[in-house]
C-alpha positions as CSV (number, residue, x, y, z in Angstrom):
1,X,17.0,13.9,21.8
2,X,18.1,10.6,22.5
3,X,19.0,8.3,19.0
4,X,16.4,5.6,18.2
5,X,17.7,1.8,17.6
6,X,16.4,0.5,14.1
7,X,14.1,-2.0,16.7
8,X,12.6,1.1,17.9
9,X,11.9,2.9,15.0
10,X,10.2,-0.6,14.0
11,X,8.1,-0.8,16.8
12,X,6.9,2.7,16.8
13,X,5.9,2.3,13.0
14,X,3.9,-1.0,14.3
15,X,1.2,1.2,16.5
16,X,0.9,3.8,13.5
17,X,-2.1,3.2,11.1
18,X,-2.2,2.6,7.3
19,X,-2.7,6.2,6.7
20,X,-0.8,7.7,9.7
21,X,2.2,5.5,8.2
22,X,1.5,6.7,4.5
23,X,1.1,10.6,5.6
24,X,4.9,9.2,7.2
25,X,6.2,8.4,4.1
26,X,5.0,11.6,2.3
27,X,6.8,13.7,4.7
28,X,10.0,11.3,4.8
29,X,9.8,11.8,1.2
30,X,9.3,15.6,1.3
31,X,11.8,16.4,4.0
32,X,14.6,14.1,2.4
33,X,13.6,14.6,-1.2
34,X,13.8,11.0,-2.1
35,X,10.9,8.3,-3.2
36,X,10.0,5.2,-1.8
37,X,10.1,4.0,-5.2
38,X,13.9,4.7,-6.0
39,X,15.0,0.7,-5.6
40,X,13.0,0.1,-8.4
41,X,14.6,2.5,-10.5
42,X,18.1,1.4,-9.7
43,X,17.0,-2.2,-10.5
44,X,15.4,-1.0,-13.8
45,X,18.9,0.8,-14.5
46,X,20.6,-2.3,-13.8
47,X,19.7,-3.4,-17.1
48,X,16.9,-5.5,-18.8
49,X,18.2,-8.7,-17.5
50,X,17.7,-7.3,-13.6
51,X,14.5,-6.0,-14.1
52,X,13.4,-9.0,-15.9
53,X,14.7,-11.1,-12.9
54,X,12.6,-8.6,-10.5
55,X,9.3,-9.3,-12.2
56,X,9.8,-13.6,-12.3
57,X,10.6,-13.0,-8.1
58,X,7.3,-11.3,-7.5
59,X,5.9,-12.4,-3.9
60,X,4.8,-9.6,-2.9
61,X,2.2,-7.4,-4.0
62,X,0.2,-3.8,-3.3
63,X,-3.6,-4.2,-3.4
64,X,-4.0,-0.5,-4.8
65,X,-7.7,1.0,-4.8
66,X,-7.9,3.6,-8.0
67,X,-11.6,4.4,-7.6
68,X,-14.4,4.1,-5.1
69,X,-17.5,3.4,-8.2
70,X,-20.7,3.8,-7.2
71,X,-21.4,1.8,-4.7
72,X,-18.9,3.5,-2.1
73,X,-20.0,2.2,1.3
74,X,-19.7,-1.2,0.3
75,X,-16.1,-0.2,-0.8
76,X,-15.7,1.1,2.8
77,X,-17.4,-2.1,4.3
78,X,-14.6,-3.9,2.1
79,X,-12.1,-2.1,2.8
80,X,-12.8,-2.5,6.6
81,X,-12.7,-6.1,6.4
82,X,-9.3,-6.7,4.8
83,X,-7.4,-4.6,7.1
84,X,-8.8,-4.0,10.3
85,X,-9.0,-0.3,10.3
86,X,-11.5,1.9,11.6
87,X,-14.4,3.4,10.2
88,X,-13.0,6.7,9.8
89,X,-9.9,5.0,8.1
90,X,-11.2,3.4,5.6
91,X,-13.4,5.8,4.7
92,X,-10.2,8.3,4.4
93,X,-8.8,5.2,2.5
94,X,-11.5,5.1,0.0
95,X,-11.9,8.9,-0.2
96,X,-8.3,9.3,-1.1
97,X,-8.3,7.1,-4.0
98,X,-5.8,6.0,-5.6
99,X,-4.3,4.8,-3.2
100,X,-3.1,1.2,-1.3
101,X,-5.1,-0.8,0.1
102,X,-2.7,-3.8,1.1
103,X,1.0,-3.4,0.9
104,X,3.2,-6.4,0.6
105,X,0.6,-9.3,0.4
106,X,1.5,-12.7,-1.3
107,X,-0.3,-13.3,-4.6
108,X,-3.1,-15.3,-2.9
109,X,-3.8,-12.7,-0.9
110,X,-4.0,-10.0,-3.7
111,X,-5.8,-11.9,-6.0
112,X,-8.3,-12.8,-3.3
113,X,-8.5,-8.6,-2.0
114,X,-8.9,-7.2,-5.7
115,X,-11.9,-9.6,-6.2
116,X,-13.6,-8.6,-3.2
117,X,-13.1,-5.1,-3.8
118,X,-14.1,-5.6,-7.7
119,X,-17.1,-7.5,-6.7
120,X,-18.1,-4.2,-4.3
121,X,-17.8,-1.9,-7.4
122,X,-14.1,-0.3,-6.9
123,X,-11.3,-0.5,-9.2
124,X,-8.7,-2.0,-8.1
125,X,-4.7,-2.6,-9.3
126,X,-2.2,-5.2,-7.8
127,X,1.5,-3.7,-8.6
């Protein structure tokens, strides 16, 4: 099997969907036995100072769905809407709540996604 640049790795994660890319990670995960989230640890390790430093540098954020309420298909329609995906996604999205709706967003953005979603009757996190 013939080694794949970084570029192409990149690429090939590009075409994936949300959740093809998130059952990706859960594998990576599995098969490696590491977590995505280890960075933060390390930074948190670092001492209070670092992690304090971490928090004030916060540009990005993860819209993260916790629950779907009651009014579920406008979740979905939501959903939909703020990233493109299929039907069939973002019902998997919604169904597998908790989960992330929008990774690496600015502030804006987040704010802007959790209020939409709020307003359809989900609960919804920024982290």
């Amino acid at each position: 099997m013939a080694k794949l640049t970084t570029d192409q790795l990149i690429e090939a994660f590009k075409e994936l969907s949300l959740i093809e890319l998130s059952e990706f990670v859960k594998k990576f995960e599995e098969v490696f036995e590491v977590t995505a989230a280890a960075p933060v640890a390390v930074a948190a390790a670092a001492g209070p100072a670092a992690a304090a430093e971490e928090v004030e540098e916060k540009s990005s954020f993860d819209v993260v769905l916790e629950a779907a309420g009651d009014k579920k298909i406008q979740v979905i329609k939501e959903v939909r809407a703020l990233t493109n995906l299929g039907l069939g996604e973002a019902k998997a999205v919604v169904d597998g709540a908790p989960g992330v709706v929008l990774e690496g967003v600015n502030k804006e953005t987040a704010d802007k996604a959790k209020a939409q979603l709020e307003e359809a009757g989900a609960t919804v996190v920024l982290k």
